[in-house]
N, C-alpha and C positions, 0 to 999 in steps of 0.2 A: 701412587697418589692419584685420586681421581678426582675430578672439577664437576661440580656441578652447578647449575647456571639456571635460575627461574626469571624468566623478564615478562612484565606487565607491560600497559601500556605508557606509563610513568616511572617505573623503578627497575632495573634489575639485579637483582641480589647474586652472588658469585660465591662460591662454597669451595676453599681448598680441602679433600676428606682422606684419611689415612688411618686405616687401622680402626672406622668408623667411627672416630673424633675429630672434630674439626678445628682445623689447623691454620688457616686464615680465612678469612674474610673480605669482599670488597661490597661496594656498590654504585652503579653507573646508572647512565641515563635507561630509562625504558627502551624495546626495542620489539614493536609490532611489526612483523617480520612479512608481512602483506601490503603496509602502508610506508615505511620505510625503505629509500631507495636500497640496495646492496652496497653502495658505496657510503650510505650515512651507516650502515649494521657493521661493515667493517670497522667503518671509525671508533666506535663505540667499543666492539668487542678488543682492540686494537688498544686501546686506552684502558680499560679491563684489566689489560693480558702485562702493561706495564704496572700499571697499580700493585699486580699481584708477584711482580718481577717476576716475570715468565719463568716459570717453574717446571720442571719437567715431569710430568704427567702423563697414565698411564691409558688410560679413558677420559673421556666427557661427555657428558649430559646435557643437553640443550632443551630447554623447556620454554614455550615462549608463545605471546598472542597471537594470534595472526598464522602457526605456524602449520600447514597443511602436506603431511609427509609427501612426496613426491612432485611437490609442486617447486616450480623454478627458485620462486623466493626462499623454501626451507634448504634446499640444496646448496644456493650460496651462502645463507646464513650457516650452515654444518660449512661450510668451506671457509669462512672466516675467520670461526673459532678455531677449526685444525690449523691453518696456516698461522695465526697467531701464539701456536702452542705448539709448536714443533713438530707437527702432520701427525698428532695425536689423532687415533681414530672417534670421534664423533659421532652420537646417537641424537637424532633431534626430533622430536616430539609435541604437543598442542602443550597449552596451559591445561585443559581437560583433565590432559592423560597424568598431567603433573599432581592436579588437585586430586585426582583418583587414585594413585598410587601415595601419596601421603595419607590420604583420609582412612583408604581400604588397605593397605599393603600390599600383600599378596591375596587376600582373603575375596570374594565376592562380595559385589555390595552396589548401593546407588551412592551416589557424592555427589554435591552442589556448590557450586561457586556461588556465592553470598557475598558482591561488594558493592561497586555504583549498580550495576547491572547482575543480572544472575542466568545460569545454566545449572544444568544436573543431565547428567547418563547412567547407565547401567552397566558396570563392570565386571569384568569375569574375573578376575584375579592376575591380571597378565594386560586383557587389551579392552578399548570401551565397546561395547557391542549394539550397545543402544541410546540416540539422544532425545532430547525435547527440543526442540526451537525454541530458541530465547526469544523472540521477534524482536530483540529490540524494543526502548524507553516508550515508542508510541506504541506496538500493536503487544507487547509483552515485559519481559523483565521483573514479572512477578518478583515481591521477596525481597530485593537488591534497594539501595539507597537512593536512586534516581525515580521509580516508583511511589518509595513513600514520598517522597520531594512532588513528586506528579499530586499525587490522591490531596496532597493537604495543600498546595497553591492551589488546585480545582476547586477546591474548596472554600478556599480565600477568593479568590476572584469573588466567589458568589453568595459570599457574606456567609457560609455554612461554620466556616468558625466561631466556635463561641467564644465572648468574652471574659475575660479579659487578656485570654492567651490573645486573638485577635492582632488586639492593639500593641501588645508586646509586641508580638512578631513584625506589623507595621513599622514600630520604632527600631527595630533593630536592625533591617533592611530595606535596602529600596526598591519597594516592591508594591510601585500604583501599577497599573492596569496595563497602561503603554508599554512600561517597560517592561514588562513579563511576557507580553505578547511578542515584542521585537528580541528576549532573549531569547525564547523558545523557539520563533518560528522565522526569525531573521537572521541568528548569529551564529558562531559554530560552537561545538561541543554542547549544546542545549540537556541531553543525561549529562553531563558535569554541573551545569547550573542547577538543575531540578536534586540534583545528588549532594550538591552543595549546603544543601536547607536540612538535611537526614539529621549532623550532629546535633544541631538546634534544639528539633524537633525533640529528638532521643531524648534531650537535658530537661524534655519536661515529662518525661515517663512520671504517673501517678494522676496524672490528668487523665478524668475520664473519659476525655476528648480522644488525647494522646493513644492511650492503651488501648485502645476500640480501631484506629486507625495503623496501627503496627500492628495488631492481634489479623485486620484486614488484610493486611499486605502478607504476611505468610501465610493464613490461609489461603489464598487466593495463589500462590507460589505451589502448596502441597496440593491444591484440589487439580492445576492448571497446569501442572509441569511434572513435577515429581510423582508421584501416584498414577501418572500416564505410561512409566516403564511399565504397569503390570507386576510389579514383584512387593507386596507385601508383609512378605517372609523375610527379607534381608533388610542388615540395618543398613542406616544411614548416616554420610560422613558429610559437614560442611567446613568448606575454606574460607576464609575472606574476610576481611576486618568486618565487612558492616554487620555476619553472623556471630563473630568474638563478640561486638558492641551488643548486641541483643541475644545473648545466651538463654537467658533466662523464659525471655519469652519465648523461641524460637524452640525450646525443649516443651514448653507448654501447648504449644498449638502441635507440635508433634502428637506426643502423647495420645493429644483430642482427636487427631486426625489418624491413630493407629500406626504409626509409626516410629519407630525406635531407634533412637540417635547413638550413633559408637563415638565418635570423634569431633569435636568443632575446635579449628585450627584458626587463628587471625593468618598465617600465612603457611603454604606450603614446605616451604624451605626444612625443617625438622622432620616433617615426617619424610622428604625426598632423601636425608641424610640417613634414616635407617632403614627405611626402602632400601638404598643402593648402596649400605654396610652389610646386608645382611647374605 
């Protein structure tokens, strides 16, 4: 039986697999494995490993934010999950390599992570060989929900919304002047507040406001990020809810932009299952 283990920086999902069906299930807190002491990653994984009544297991997979192989924190994080599973041997890996290996399988190809924030690299069918700098919600993060959440309060601040979406969005949250400035540039998690406004926004697709302003945000993702690997010739695979929520479009700006979509996943977990059945 083998464990497989995807953790965000909010969720992580726990996959018992056998005979490449899956045979339970759990899900615990999130576990960014850079920002998280060793001793909160145990915890977690520790609570996990009862949930699932420590099962005895043949391998596991560790996929996880923050997780940079050879660095101190990935090494206790693989040390937590084996000592939690009966010194199970452990393999522990990025979120990256996780979205790449569901998107592409074994195949070559580019994948993007598509959620609050977004990335994409270049895969060989085994390991990532090439990335793009996300920069992060201010200097980057094309494409991702904290982006559009950016483009359309910019916009609001400065009266650029038209009416009567506007004043909708006025009424619907609290969002005078002050208090945008002191969420964004005073408090923490500010991509979570700007990522916050994404669903909103998305519920009014058909506004020519709307659809001009997501058609922006992924273009601005495939001219600024993805299309920077150099590889034209291979498709392209996306993870991540905010890419599920906008399928539609996200395959249209492809198209326009020359590029050709294999896979768009809300979450890795499926494809990491026949990845590592296979």
């Amino acid at each position: 039986m083998k464990l497989i283990i995807d953790s965000g920086a909010t969720k992580t999902d726990w996959r018992l697999v056998e005979g490449g069906r899956i045979v339970r299930r759990y899900t615990s807190a999130g576990m960014n494995v850079s920002v998280l002491t060793p001793e909160a990653v145990a915890d977690i994984v520790r609570e996990a490993a009862d949930g699932l009544e420590r099962p005895a297991i043949s391998e596991a997979y560790l996929y996880a934010a923050g997780l940079i192989e050879g660095s101190e924190a990935a090494v206790q994080a693989v040390k937590a999950v084996s000592e939690a599973f009966g010194g199970a041997p452990v393999k522990g890996a990025s979120d990256m390599l996780a979205a790449a290996r569901a998107a592409c399988g074994r195949s070559e190809g580019i994948c993007a992570i598509l959620g609050t924030g977004s990335n994409s690299c270049l895969y060989d069918g085994s390991r990532i060989v090439h990335t793009a700098r996300s920069g992060g919600f201010i200097l980057g993060d094309e494409g991702g929900g904290a982006c559009l959440g950016k483009l359309f309060i910019a916009d609001y601040i400065k009266g650029l919304v038209p009416e009567p979406l506007a004043s909708e969005f006025g009424s619907a949250f609290d969002v005078d002047y002050m208090t945008i400035v002191r969420r964004v540039y005073k408090e923490a998690a500010p991509s979570a507040y700007l990522g916050s406004f994404a669903p909103w926004i998305l519920g009014h697709r058909g506004d020519p406001y709307v659809d001009a302003l997501v058609d922006r945000n992924f273009t601005d993702f495939f001219e600024r990020s993805l299309l920077r690997h150099g590889r034209r010739d291979l498709p392209a695979g996306f993870v991540g809810g905010f890419a599920a929520a906008c399928e539609p479009q996200l395959r249209a700006v492809a198209q326009r932009c020359g590029v050709r979509v294999s896979r768009i996943l809300a979450s890795p977990m499926d494809g990491l299952v026949e990845y590592h059945s296979l």
